[in-house]
C-alpha positions in Angstrom: 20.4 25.3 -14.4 19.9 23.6 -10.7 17.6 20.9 -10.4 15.0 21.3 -7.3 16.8 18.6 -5.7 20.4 20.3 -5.9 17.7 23.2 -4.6 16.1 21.5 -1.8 19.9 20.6 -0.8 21.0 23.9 -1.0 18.1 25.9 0.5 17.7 23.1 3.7 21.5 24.2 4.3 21.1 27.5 4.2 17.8 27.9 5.9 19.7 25.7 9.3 22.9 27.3 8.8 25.9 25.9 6.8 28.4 26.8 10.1 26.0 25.4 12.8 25.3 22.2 10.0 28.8 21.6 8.6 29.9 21.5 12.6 26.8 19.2 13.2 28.4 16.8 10.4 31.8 17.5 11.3 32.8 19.0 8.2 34.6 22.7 7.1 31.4 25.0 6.2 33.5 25.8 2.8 33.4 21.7 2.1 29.5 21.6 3.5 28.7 25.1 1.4 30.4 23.8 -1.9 28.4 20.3 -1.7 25.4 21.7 -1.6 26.2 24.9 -4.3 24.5 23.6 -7.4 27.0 25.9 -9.3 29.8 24.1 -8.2 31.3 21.1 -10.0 34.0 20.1 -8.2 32.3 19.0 -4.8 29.0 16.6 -4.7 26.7 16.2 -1.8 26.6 12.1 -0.9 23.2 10.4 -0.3 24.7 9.7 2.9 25.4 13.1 4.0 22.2 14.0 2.1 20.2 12.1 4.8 22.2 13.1 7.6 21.5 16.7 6.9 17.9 15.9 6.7 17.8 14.0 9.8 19.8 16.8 11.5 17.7 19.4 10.5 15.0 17.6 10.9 13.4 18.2 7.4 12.8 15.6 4.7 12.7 18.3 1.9 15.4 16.5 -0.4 13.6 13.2 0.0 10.4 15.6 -1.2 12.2 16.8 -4.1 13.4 13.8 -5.2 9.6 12.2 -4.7 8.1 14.8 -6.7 11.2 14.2 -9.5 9.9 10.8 -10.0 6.1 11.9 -9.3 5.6 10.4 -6.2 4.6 12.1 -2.7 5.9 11.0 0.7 3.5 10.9 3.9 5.3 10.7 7.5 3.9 7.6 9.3 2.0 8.0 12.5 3.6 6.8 15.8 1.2 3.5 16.5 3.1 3.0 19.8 0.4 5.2 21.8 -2.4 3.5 19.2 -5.7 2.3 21.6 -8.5 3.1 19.3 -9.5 5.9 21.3 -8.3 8.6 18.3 -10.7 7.3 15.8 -13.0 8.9 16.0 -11.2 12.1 16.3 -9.4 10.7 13.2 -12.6 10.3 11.0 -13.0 13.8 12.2 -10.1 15.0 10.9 -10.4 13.6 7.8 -13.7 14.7 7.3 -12.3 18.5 8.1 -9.6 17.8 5.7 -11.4 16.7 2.6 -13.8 19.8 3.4 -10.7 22.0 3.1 -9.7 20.7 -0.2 -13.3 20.7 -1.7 -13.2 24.6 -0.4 -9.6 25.1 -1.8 -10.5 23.6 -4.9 -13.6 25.7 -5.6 -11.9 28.9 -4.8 -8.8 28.6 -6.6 -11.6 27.5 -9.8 -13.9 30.1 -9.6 -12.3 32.4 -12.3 -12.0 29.1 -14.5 -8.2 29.0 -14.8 -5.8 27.0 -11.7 -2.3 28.7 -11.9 1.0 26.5 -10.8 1.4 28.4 -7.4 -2.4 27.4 -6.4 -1.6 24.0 -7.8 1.0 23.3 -5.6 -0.7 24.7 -2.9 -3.7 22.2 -4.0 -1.2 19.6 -3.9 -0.1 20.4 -0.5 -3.6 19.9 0.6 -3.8 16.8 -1.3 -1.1 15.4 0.7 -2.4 16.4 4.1 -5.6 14.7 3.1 -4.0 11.6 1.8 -1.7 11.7 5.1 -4.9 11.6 7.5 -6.5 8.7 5.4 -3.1 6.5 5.9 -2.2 7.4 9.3 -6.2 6.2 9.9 -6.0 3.0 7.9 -2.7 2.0 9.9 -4.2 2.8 13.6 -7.3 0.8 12.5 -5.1 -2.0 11.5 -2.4 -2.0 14.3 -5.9 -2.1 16.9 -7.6 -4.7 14.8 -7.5 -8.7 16.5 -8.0 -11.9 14.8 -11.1 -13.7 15.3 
């Protein structure tokens, strides 16, 4: 049985295109389609060509599945090279919306006393988000903050 990594590989490929992707890598779609085939034991995807499909297709979901295999998360950084401190406040906002959203989530997918694994994940997701919006607002407030 296929691990969600061999999964994420395989679905990511698919979802972009194995002939539009394997010509993007320079590679024969058959070579590209069998790396990625979690039924096939001859061919193995790299963890070079594993992160130049994701940077390609511009989708991190094998670096997710592997994060989750070792039960981690990932959280994309913010670009601080616009930071001025002029978002903060729109930040606090937003985090503010967001933990209201999981608080709301969270009592919905409760109220009949049982959570099941899809609205766990889905939980999770929010989780993230949330968790996402309190880094990316601890980094702007340390890349604007001067020694005195």
């Amino acid at each position: 049985m296929a691990c969600d990594i061999e999964l994420a590989a395989f679905n990511l490929a698919h979802e972009y295109g194995i002939k539009k992707l394997a010509a993007e890598l320079d590679m024969s779609p058959n070579v590209l389609n069998k790396q990625v085939d979690p039924g096939v034991d001859s061919h193995r995807l790299s963890l070079a060509t594993s992160n130049r499909i994701q940077r390609i297709t511009k989708n991190p979901a094998i670096l997710k599945a592997m994060a989750d295999d070792f039960g981690y998360m990932i959280a994309k950084k913010p670009d601080l090279n616009q930071s001025s401190g002029d978002g903060l406040f729109d930040g606090l906002l937003d985090l503010s919306d967001k933990l209201g959203g999981v608080s709301a989530k969270l009592k919905a997918i409760y109220q009949d006393r049982k959570i099941t694994t899809a609205e766990a994940k889905e939980f999770d997701a929010q989780i993230v988000e949330l968790l996402t919006t309190a880094l990316n607002l601890s980094l702007e407030v340390s890349e604007i903050a001067v020694d005195e």
